[in-house]
C-alpha positions as CSV (number, residue, x, y, z in Angstrom):
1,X,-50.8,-28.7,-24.0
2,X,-53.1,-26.2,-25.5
3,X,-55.6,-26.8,-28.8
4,X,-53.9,-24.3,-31.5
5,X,-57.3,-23.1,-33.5
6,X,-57.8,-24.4,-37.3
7,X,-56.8,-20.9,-38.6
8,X,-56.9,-22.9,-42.2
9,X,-60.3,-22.6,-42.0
10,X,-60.8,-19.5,-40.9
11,X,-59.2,-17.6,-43.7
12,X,-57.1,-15.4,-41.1
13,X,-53.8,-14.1,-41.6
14,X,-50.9,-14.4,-39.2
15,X,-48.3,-12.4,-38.2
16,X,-45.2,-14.2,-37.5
17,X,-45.2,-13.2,-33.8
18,X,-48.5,-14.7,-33.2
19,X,-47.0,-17.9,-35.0
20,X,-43.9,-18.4,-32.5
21,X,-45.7,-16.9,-29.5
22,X,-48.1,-20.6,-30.1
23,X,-45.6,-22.5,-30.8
24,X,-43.3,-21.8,-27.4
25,X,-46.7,-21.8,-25.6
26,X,-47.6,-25.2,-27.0
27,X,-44.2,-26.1,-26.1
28,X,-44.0,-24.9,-22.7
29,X,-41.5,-22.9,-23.5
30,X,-42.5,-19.4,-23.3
31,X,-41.7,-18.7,-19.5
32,X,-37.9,-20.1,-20.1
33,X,-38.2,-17.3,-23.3
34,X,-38.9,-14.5,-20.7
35,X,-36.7,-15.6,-18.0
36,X,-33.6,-15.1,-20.5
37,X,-34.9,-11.7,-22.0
38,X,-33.3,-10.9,-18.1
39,X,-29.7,-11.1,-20.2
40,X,-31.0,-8.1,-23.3
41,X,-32.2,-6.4,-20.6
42,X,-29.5,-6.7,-17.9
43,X,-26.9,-3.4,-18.8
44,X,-30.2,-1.2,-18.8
45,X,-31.3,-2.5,-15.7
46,X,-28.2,-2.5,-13.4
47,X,-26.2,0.0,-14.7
48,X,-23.2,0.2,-17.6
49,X,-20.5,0.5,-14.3
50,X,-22.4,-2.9,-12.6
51,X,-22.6,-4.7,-15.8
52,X,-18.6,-4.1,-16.2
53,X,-18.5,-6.4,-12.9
54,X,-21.5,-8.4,-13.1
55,X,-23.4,-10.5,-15.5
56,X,-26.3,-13.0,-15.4
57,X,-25.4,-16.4,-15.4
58,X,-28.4,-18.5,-15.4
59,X,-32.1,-18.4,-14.2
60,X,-33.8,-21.4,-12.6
61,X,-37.5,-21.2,-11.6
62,X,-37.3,-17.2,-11.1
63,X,-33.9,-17.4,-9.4
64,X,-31.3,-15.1,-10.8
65,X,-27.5,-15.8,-11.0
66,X,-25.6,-13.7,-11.7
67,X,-21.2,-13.8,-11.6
68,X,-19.1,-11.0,-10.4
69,X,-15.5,-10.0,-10.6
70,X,-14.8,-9.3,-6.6
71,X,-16.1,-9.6,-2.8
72,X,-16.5,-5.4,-2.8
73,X,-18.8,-5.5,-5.6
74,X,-20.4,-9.0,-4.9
75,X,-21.3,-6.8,-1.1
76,X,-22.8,-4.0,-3.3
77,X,-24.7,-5.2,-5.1
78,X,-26.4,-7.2,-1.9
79,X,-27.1,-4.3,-0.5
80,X,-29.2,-3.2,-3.8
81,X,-30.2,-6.6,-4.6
82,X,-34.4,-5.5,-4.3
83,X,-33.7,-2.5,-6.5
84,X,-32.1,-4.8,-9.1
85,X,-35.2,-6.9,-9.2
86,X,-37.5,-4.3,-9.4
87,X,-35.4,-2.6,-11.9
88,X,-35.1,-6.0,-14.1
89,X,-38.6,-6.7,-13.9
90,X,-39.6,-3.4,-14.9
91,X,-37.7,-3.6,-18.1
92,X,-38.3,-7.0,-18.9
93,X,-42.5,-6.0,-18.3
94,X,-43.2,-8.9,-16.5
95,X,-42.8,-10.3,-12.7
96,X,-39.3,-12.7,-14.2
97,X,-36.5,-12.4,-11.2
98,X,-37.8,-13.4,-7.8
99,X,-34.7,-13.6,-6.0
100,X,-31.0,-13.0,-6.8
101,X,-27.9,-14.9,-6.1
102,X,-24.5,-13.7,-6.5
103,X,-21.5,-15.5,-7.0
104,X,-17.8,-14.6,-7.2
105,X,-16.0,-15.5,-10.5
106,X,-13.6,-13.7,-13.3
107,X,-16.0,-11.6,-15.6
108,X,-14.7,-11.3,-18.9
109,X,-14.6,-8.1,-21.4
110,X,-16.4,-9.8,-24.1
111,X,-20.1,-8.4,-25.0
């Protein structure tokens, strides 16, 4: 775990972002923060007409899953699989989704 500096003593003002951005490093929770920006980011990245048929699901250790409605669009979205994770990753600004699994299951309408 990292030393946080004394900022007490130092007479310096934080911004609240500086405040939480310790706290989930000192935490070790700051990579799980970024691996779940994947689902803000997700519509922009894929596509509104893929996100109607596709969602993230859950993100282990840089592996994506994410659920979609049918075999057709679960075969799709194979065959752009890289482009998704370059897409992703671009949005997100970091190097997040490694790898993406896909797995067939009812998407609902809510958002």
């Amino acid at each position: 775990m990292k030393e946080r500096p004394d900022f007490r003593r130092t007479g310096r003002t934080l911004q609240i972002g500086e405040v939480i951005k310790g706290t989930l490093e000192r935490l070790g929770l700051e990579r799980k923060v970024q691996e779940y920006s994947v689902w803000l980011f997700w519509q922009k990245a894929a596509g509104e007409k893929i996100a109607r048929h596709a969602r993230p699901q859950q993100i282990i250790a840089g592996k994506l899953l994410i659920g979609v409605d049918s075999s057709a669009w679960m075969n799709e979205l194979h065959l752009i699989k890289k482009k998704l994770i370059r897409k992703i990753n671009q949005e997100t600004g970091k190097n997040i989704v490694k790898d993406i699994h896909f797995k067939l299951q009812r998407i609902g309408n809510e958002r």
